[in-house]
C-alpha positions in Angstrom: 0.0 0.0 0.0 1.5 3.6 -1.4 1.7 6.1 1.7 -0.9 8.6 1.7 0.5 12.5 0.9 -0.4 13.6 3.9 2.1 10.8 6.0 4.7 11.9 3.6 4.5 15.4 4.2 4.2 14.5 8.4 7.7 12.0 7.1 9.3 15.1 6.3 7.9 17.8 8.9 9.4 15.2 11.4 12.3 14.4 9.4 14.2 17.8 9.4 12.6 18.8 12.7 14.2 15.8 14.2 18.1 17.0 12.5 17.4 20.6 13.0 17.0 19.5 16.5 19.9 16.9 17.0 22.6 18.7 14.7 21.5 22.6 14.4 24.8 23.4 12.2 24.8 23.0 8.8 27.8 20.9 7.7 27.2 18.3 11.0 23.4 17.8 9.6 24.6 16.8 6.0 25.7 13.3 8.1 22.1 13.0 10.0 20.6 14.0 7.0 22.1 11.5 5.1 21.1 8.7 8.0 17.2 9.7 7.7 17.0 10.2 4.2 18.8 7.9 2.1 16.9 4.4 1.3 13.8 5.6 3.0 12.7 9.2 0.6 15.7 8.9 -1.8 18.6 7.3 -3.3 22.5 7.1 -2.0 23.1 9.0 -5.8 20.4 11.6 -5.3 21.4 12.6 -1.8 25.1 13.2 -2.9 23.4 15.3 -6.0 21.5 17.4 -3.2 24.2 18.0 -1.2 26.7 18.9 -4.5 24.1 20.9 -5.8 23.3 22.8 -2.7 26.7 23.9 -2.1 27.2 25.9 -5.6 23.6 27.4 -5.1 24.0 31.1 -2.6 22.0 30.5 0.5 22.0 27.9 3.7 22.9 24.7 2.7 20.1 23.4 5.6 17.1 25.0 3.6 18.4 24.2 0.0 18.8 21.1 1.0 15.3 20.6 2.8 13.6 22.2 -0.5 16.0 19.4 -2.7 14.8 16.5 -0.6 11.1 17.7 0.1 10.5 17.9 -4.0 11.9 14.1 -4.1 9.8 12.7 -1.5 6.7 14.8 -1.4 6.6 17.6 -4.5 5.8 21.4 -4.2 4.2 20.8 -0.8 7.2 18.3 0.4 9.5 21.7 -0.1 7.2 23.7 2.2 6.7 20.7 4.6 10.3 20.7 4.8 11.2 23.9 5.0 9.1 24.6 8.0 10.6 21.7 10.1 14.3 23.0 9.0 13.9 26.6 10.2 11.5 26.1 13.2 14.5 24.4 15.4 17.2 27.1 14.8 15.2 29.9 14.9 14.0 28.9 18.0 17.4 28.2 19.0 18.8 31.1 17.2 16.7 33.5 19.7 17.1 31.6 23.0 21.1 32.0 22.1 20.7 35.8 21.3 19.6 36.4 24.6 21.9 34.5 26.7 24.7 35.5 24.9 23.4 39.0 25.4 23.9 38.5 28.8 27.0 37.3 28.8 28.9 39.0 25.8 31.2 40.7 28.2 32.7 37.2 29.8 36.1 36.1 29.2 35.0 32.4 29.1 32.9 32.9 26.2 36.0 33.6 23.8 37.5 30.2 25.2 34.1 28.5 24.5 33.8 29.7 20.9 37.8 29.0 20.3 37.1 25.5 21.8 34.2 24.7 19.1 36.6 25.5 16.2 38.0 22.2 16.2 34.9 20.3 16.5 33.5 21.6 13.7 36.5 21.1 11.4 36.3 17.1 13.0 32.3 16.9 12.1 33.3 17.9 8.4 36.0 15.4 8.4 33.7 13.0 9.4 30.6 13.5 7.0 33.3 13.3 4.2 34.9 9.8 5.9 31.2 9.4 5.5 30.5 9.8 2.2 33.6 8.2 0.9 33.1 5.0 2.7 29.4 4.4 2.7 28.6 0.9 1.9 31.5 -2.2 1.2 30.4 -1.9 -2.5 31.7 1.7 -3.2 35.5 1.3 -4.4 37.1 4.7 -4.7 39.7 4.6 -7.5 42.3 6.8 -8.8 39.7 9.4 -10.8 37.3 10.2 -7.5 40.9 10.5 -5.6 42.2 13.0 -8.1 39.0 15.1 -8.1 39.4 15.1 -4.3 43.2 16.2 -4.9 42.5 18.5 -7.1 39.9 20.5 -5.0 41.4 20.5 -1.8 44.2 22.2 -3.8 41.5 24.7 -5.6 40.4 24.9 -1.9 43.9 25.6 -0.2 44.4 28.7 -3.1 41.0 29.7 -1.6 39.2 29.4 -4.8 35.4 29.8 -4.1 33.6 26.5 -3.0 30.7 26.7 -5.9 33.8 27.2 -8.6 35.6 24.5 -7.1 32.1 22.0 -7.0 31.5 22.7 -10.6 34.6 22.1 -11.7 34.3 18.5 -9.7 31.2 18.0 -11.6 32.3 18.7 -14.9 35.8 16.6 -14.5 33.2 14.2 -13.8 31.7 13.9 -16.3 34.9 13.9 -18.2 36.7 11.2 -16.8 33.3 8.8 -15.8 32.1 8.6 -18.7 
């Protein structure tokens, strides 16, 4: 029995309320998202399309991604469905932090906190692309998906825009897996 609209749209409000809640940053969420999405509203392929695509279009990554994956699953009314249960959790979040931080702005240990963070964010990045290169014992990576990887963390070291640097990826691609 095909779900009914309406369960897929609830699917989806719970969906991204549920990793807008767990993982409110952007980058860490692309590794939730992936757990909750893939197999169940879309495929392994699609989801690394959403992602790719997402980062070369201006704009949070969260929301373009929530429209990308709310159009697969549910059409024009997924994208709202999703939408609303990706920015419900951060703005929520976004105002509760405003006003502590408000009160605290002036404290020394709030420059150590944020210092502290920097690292854990550059290890949840790592991680979603450990992620991505070793999901499932069927992918192989070969020589071509390890030169496109070489050759944009060099584009990125020379601080060459991401979306330049993505398309570029994409059309090598398309170049040498053809």
């Amino acid at each position: 029995m095909k779900p009914s609209k309406f369960s897929i749209w609830l699917n989806l409000l719970w969906m991204f309320l549920k990793v807008n809640l767990l993982s409110p940053s952007g980058p860490a969420s692309v590794g939730l998202l992936y757990k909750e999405a893939v197999g169940r509203v879309m495929s392994e392929e699609r989801f690394v399309e959403a992602v790719g695509f997402s980062n070369i279009l201006p704009g949070s990554e969260a929301l373009k991604l929530a429209m990308f994956v709310g159009y697969a699953a549910g059409g024009i009314p997924g994208v709202f469905t999703a939408l609303l249960g990706a920015m419900i959790p951060p703005t929520i979040m976004m105002l509760a932090l405003a006003a502590v931080l408000q009160r605290f702005q002036q404290e020394n240990w709030l420059q150590g906190f944020v210092k502290g963070m920097s690292p854990a964010v550059a290890a949840l990045i790592i991680m979603v692309a450990w992620e991505l290169f070793h999901v499932g014992k069927a992918r192989k990576i070969d020589k071509r998906t390890l030169f496109i990887a070489a050759l944009s963390a060099i584009a990125f070291w020379f601080d060459i825009p991401s979306p330049l640097v993505l398309v570029g990826a994409g059309i090598l691609g398309v170049i040498l897996f053809k």
